[in-house]
C-alpha positions as a printed Julia matrix, in Angstrom:
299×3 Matrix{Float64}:
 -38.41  -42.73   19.32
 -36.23  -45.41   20.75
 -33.62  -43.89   22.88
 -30.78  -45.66   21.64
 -31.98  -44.92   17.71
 -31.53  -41.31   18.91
 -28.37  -41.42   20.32
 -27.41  -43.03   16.79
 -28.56  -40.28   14.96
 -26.6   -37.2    17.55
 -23.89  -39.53   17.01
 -24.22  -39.36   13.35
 -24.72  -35.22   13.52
 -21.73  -35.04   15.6
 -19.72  -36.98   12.95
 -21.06  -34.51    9.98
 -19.73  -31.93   11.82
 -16.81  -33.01   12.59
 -16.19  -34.32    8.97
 -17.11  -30.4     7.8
 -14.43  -29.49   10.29
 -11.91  -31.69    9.42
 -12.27  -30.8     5.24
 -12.64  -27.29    5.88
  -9.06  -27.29    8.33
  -7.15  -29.35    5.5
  -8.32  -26.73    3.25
  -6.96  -23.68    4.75
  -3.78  -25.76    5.93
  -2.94  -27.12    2.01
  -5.06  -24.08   -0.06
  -4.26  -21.28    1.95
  -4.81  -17.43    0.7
  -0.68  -16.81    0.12
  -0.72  -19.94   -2.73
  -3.19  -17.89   -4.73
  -1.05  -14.97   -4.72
   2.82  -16.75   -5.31
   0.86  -18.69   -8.05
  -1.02  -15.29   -9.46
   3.13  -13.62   -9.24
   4.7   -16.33  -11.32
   1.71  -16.44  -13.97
   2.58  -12.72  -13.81
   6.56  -13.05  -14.01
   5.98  -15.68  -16.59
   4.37  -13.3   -18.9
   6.77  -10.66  -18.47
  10.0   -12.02  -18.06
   9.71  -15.89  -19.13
   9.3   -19.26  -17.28
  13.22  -19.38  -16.26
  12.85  -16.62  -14.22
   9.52  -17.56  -12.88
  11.08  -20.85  -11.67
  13.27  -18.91   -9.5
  10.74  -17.48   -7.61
  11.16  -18.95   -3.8
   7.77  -20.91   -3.12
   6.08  -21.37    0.4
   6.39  -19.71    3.44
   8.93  -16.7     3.48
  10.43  -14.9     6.52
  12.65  -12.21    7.59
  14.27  -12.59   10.66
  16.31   -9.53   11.95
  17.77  -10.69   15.28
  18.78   -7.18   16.32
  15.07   -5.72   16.4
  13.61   -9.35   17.49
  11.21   -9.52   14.36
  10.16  -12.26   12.4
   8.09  -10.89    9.26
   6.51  -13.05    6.81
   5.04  -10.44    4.7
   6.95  -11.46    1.84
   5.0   -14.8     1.64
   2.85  -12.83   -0.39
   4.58   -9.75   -1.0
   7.23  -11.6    -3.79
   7.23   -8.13   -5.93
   9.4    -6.1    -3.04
  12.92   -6.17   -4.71
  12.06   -6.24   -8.24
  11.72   -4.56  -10.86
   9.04   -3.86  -13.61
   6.1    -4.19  -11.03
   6.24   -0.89   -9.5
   2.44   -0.02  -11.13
   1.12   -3.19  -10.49
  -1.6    -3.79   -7.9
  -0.89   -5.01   -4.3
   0.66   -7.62   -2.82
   2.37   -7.9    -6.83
   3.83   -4.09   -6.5
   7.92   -3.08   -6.26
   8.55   -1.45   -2.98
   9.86    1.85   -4.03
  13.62    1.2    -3.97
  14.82    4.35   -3.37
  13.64    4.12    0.44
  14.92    0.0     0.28
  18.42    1.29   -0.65
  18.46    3.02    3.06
  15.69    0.45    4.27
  17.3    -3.02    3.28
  14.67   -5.45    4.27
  17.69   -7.81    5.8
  18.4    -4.79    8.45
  14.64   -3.45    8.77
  12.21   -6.16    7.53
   8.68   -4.92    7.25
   6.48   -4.23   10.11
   8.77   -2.02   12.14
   7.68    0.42    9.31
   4.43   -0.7     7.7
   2.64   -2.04   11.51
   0.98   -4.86   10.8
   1.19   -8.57   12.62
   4.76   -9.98   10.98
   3.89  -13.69   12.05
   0.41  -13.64   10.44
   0.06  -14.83    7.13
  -3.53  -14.6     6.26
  -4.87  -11.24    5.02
  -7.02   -9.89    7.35
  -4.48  -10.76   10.68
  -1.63  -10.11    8.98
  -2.72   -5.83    8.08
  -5.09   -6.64   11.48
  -6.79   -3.28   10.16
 -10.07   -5.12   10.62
 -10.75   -4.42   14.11
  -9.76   -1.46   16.73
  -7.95   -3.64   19.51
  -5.69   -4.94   17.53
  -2.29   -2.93   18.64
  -0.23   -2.79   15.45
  -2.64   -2.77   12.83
  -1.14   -1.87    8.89
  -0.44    1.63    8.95
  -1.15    2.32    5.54
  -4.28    2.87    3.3
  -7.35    1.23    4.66
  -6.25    2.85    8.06
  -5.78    6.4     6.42
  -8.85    6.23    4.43
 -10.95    5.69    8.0
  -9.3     8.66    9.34
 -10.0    10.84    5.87
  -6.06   11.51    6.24
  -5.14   13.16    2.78
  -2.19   10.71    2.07
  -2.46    6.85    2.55
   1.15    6.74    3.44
   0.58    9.48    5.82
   0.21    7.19    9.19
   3.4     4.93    8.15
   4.77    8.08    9.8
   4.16    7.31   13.24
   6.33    4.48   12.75
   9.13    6.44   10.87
   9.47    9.07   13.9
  10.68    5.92   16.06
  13.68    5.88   14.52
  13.73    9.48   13.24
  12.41   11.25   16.89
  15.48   13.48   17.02
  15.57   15.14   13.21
  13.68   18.86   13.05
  12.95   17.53    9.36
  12.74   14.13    7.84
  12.18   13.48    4.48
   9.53   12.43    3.07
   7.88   12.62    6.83
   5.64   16.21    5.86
   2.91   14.97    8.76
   5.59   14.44   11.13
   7.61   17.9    10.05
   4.69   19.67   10.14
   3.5    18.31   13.75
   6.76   19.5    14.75
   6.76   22.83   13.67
   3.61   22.98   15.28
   4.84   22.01   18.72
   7.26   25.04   18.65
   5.14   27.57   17.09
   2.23   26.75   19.49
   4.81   26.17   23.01
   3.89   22.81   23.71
   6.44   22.62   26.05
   5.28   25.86   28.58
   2.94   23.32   29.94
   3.97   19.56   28.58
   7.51   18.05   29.33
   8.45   16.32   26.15
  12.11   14.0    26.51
  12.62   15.66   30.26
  12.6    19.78   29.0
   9.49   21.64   29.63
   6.76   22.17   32.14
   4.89   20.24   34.6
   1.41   22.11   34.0
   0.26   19.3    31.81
   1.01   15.43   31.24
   4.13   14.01   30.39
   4.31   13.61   26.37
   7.79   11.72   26.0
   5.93    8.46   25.51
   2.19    9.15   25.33
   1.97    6.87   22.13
   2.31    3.57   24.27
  -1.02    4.29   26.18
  -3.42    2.06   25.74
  -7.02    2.59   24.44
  -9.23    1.85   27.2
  -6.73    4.57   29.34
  -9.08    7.26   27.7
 -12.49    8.62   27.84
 -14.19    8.34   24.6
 -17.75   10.13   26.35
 -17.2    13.28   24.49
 -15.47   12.15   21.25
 -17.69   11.22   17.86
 -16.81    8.07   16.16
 -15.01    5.17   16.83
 -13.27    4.97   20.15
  -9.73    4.98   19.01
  -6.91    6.75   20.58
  -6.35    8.18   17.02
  -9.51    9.37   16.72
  -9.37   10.73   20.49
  -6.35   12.63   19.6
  -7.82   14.43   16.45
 -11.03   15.85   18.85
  -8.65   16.62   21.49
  -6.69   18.86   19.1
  -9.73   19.96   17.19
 -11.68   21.12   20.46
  -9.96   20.65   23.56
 -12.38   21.53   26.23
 -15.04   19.97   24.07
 -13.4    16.08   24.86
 -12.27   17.37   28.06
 -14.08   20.09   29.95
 -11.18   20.68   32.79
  -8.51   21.09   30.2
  -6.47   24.8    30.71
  -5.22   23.71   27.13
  -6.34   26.64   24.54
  -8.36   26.03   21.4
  -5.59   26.91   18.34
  -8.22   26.52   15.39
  -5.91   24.28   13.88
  -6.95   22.93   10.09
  -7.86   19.57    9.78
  -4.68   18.99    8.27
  -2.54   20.05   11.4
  -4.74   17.74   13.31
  -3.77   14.76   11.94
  -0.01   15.88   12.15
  -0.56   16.22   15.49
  -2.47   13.49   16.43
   0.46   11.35   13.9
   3.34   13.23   15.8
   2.04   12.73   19.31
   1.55    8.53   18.37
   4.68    8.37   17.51
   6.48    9.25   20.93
   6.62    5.62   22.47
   9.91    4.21   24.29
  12.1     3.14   22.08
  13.86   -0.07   22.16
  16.03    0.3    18.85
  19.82    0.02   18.96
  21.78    3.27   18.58
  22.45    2.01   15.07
  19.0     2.68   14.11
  18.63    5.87   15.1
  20.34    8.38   12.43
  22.34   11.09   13.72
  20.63   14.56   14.09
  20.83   16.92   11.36
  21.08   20.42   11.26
  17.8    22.11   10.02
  17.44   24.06    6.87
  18.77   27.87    7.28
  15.28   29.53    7.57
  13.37   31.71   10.25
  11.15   29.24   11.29
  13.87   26.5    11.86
  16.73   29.13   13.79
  13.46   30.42   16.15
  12.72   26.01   16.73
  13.62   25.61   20.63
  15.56   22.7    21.16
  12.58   20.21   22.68
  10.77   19.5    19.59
  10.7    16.06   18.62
């Protein structure tokens, strides 16, 4: 084959390609996945509530910006359904964010991901929940994540991001993983061997912000299934020795349930960041036995 016949053709291969490129990156710029869904909520507001109010609907990107935590969330690109009303049974991203924890939650003051995780800049499904691989560092802590763990609830790890703000309460509501990890940590005397927020002992490693170390700072040799610190945490309280052999920490035959309250509780200790404004003022537990015996360092 003539040699500059064959440089035609790679010539013409390379332009194919590059053509494919070129359509498929107009595509996902002008057709991308949060369209479908703001077109899907008006077809769906249209049926319900009539075309005026459908043309009221914002269209195109959407953002949140609260300047006092330094987050930009775009959730509710596709999430149009999180103020109103008549949606609440409707499948997600179309569903009414329960209101109830809005009315002390306003999305102007909060936005999303400093309680749901997720990536608030993303805007494509799988980066935005970036629940689709283990590295990523916030991923959506709701659902898909719980149902990988076999937690019971699916809102059960949105608790490790409640407890940021809430650290300080002996109960939060709604929080029954977090309450119960805490109850835990005084019944079992964490603290004899564990400093947690500067009271306790020196026997064993520092808790007070455990939550921000990283994955690779553990040894997954000894742990079944996916190397996550989650997961790492939920052997560790299961079997202690088991995922590490020079542990002096006892076995306490805890249920699977007080695992994961645990292993929730202990994520949830990470330096905190938030203005004082965000963190509610401690209130005084419930009159009963096992909250007047609590010591004063669980948190």
């Amino acid at each position: 084959m003539d040699v500059r016949n064959r440089d035609v053709d790679v010539a013409y291969v390379v332009g194919a390609i590059l053509l494919v490129i070129t359509g498929w990156l107009y595509y996902e710029n002008y057709r991308p996945e949060w369209k479908s869904y703001q077109t899907e909520f008006r077809r769906k507001v249209t049926e319900r509530f009539g075309g005026d109010r459908a043309r009221q609907i914002p269209a195109g990107l959407q953002q949140i910006w609260v300047p006092e935590l330094n987050r930009v969330d775009r959730c509710v690109t596709c999430h149009q359904a999180t103020e109103w009303s008549g949606f609440e049974t409707a499948p997600e991203p179309y569903r009414t964010h329960p209101q109830a924890i809005l009315k002390n939650h306003p999305l102007e003051k909060y936005g999303c991901t400093i309680c749901h995780g997720g990536e608030g800049y993303a805007t494509g499904l799988a980066t935005a929940h970036a629940t689709l691989s283990e590295h990523w560092d916030e991923p959506l802590l709701y659902g898909e994540l719980a149902k990988a763990y076999n937690v019971d609830s699916p809102r059960a790890m949105l608790e490790i991001n409640c407890n940021g703000c809430h650290r300080y309460d002996k109960v939060t509501e709604g929080a029954d993983h977090i309450n119960m990890g805490k109850q835990l940590v005084d019944q079992k005397l964490c603290v004899v061997c564990h400093k947690i927020n500067g009271q306790g002992g020196n026997m064993a490693p520092d808790l007070t912000e455990v939550g921000d170390r990283a994955a690779e700072h553990y040894d997954y040799s000894n742990v079944q299934g996916s190397a996550t610190v989650f997961n790492w945490h939920l052997a560790h309280f299961k079997n202690p020795k088991e995922v590490s052999p020079n542990t002096l920490m006892p076995n306490f035959a805890l249920s699977e349930k007080e695992t994961q309250a645990l292993a929730i509780l202990v994520m949830s200790w990470r330096h905190s960041n938030l203005p004082a404004a965000y963190i509610p003022a401690p209130k005084a537990p419930p009159p009963t036995q096992s909250a007047t015996q609590a010591g004063p360092a669980s948190k």
